[in-house]
C-alpha positions as CSV (number, residue, x, y, z in Angstrom):
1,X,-153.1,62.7,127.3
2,X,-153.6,59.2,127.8
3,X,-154.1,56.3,125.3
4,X,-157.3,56.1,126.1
5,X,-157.8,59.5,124.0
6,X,-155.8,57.9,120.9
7,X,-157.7,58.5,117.4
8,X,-158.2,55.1,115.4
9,X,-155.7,56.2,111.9
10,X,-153.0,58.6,114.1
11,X,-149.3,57.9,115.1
12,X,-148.3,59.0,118.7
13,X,-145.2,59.0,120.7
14,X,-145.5,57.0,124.3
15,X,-144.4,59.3,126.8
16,X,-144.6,58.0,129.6
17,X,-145.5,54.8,131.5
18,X,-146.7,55.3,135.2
19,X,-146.7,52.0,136.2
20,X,-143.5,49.5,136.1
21,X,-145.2,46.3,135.7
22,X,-146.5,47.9,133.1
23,X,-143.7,49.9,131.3
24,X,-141.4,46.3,131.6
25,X,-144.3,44.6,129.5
26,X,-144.7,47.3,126.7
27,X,-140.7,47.1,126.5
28,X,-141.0,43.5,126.0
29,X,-143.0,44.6,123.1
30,X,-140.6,47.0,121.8
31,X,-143.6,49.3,122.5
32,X,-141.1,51.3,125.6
33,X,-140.9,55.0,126.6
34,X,-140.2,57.4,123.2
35,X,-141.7,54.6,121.0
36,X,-143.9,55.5,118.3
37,X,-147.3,53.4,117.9
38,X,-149.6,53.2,115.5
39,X,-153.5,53.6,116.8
40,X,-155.5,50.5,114.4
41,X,-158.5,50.7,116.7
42,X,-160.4,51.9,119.8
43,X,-163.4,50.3,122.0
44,X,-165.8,52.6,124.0
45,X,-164.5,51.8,127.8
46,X,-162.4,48.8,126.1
47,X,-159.3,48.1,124.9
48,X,-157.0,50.2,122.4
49,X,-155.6,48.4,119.5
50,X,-152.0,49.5,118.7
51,X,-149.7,48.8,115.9
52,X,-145.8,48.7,115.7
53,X,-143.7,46.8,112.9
54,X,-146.3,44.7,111.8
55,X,-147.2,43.9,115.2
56,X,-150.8,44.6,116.8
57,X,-151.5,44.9,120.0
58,X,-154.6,45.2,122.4
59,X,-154.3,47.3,125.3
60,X,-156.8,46.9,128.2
61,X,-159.0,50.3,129.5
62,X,-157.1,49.9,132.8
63,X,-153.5,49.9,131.2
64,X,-154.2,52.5,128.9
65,X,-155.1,54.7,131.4
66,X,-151.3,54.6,132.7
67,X,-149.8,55.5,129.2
68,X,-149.3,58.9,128.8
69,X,-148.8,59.5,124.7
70,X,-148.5,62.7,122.5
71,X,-149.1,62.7,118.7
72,X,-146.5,62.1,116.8
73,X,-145.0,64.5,114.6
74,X,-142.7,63.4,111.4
75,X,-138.8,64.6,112.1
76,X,-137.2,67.8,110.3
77,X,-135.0,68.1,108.0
């Protein structure tokens, strides 16, 4: 699924990133490939607000579309 389909309250792994202008800026923001986000908030058609270390950030309709997630689960053990 896509970010787009992230619930407001849930923890999800990123994926995958099908776009490299993209997937360079979410590194930038420690928000890379096998990072887990946080989802604060979501916009009908607008942007996704995720969370990460204390750090929030909004994610446009159009970018989110390119960021493949899956929920996050906690590790075993």
């Amino acid at each position: 699924m896509n970010l787009l389909a992230a619930a407001p309250g849930k923890r999800y792994v990123i994926v995958r990133i099908r776009d490299e202008a993209v997937r360079r800026q979410a590194e930038c923001l420690g928000m890379g490939e096998g990072e887990d986000v946080y989802c604060v908030a979501r916009q009908r058609n607008g942007p996704v607000i995720l969370g990460r270390n204390g750090q929030m950030v909004a994610v446009g309709a159009e970018t989110a579309r390119k960021i493949q997630i899956t929920l996050w689960r906690p590790p075993r053990g």
